[in-house]
C-alpha positions, 0 to 999 in steps of 0.5 A, a space after each residue: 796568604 800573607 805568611 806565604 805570598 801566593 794566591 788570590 782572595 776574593 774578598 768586601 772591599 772594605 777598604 778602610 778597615 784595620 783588616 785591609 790596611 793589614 792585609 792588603 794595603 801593607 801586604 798583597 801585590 796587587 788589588 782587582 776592585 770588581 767593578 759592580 757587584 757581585 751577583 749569584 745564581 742558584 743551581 739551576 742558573 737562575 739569578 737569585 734575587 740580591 747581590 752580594 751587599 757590598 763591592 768586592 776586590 779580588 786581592 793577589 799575593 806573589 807575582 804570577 798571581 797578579 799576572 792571573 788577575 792582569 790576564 783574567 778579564 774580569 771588568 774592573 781596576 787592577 792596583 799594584 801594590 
């Protein structure tokens, strides 16, 4: 996504990693830190008994994809970078 500018990742907010500080810190246009974690559900809808382990940030690459996350709704703290 870097060497195109244009989507959105959801990935650990790991934020202290050579990988963050490369990839989002110096490269994405904006970060949505997840409030909470993430949790899944099983085909049928039932809630499986972990969640995801670690918190979770969606990060954006290119301008309408930090309206996309501006807009989305999803509780937690939008970053401009």
């Amino acid at each position: 996504m870097v060497d195109h500018g244009n989507g959105i990742a959801l990935i650990f907010a790991r934020t202290e990693t050579k990988m963050f500080f490369k990839y989002v810190w110096n490269a994405a246009d904006a970060a949505l830190f997840i409030e909470g974690r993430l949790a899944f559900r099983h085909v049928t809808g039932t809630a499986a008994s972990n969640n995801s382990g670690a918190p979770s940030v969606l990060v954006a690459y290119g301008k309408d994809n930090v309206e996309a996350l501006r807009v989305c709704g999803i509780n937690g703290k939008l970053i401009l970078l």
